[in-house]
C-alpha positions in Angstrom: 12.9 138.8 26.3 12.8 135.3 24.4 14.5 132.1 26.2 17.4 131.7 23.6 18.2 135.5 24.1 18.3 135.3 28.0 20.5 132.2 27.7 22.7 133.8 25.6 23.3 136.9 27.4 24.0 134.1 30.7 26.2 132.4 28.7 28.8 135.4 27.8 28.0 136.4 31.3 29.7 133.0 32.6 32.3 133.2 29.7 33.1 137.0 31.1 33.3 135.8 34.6 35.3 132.2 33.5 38.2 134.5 31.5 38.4 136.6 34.8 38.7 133.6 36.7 41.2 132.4 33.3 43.0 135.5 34.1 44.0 134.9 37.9 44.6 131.7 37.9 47.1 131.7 34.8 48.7 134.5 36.2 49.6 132.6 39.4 51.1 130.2 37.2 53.5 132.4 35.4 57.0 132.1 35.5 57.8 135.5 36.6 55.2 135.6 39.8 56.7 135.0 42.5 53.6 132.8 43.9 54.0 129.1 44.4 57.9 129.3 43.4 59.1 126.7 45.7 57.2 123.8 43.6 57.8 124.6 39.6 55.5 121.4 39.2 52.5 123.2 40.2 53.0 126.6 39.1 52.9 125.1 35.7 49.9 123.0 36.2 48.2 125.7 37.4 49.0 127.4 34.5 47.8 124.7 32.2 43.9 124.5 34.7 44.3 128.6 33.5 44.5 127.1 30.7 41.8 125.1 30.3 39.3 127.4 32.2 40.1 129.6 29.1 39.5 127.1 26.7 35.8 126.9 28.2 35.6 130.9 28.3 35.9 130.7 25.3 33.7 127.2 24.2 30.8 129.4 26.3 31.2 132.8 24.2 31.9 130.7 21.1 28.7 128.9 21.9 26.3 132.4 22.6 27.5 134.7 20.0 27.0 131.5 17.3 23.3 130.9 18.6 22.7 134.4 18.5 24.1 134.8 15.2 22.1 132.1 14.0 19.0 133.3 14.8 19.7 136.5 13.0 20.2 135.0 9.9 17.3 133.1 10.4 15.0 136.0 11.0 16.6 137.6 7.9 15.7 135.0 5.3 12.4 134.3 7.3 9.8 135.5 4.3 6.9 136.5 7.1 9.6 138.8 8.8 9.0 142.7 7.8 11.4 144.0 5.6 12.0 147.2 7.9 12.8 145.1 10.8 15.1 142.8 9.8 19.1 143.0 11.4 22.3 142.1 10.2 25.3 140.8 11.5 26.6 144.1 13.1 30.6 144.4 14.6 29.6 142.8 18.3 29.1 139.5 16.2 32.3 139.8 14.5 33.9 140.5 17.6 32.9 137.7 19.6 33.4 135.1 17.5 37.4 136.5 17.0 37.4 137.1 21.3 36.1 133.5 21.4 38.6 131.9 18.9 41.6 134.2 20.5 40.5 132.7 23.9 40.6 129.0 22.6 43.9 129.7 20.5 45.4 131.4 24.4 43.8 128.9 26.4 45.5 125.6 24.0 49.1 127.5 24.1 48.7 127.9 27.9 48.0 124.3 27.7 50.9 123.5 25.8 53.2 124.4 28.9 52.4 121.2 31.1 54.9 119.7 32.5 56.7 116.5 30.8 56.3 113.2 33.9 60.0 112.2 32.6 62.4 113.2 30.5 64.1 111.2 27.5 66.6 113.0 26.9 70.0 110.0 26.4 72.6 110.1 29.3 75.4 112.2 28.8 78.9 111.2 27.5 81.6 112.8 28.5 84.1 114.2 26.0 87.9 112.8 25.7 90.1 115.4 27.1 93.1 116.4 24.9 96.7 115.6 26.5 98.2 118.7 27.0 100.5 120.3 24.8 104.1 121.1 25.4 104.4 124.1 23.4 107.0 122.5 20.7 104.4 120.8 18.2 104.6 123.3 15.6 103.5 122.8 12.1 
């Protein structure tokens, strides 16, 4: 096989593996796991490196299924390539590329959830409370 092919197929191979390791790491960050739910600082911040490993996952697949689709269409317009063996974008194309940008879109929203240092919220004030009626203002 050609050099750009073989790295290709190793880079979805290390964006496969990368969601995988996307996957279990993000899920240890959830909410509802009960891993790591003494510290709610570093559950979410190991949601948001799940975060960010998917964000590469899906960089890496992004990357491969462009270059491959690249040199596709340049092999299609190429004049000196023979008519009978020239290929088109087929489905796999399609599908990377929307597996890719759904993997950056997942991996920015699980990024999203990191944990503010401080909040700025203003103090609270506390309401007046109403002297209590007697029972004989009526209207």
């Amino acid at each position: 096989l050609p050099g750009s092919l073989q790295a290709t197929r190793a880079l979805m191979v290390a964006s496969i593996l990368l969601g995988l390791v996307g996957v279990f790491v993000a899920v240890t960050g959830m909410k509802c796991m009960k891993c790591m739910e003494d510290d709610q600082v570093k559950k979410m911040r190991m949601a948001v490196f799940g975060g960010v490993i998917f964000i590469i996952s899906g960089l890496a697949a992004l990357v491969a299924t462009s270059w491959y689709g690249n040199r596709v269409a340049r092999a299609f317009y190429d004049p000196f390539t023979p008519v009978n063996t020239r290929f088109e974008f087929g489905s796999a194309l399609f599908i990377g590329w929307a597996a890719s940008s759904l993997a950056i879109l997942g991996g920015s929203f699980l990024c999203c959830s990191c944990p503010r240092r401080e909040t700025s919220y203003p103090p609270t004030r506390g309401y007046p409370k109403n002297a209590s009626s007697t029972g004989k203002d009526y209207v």
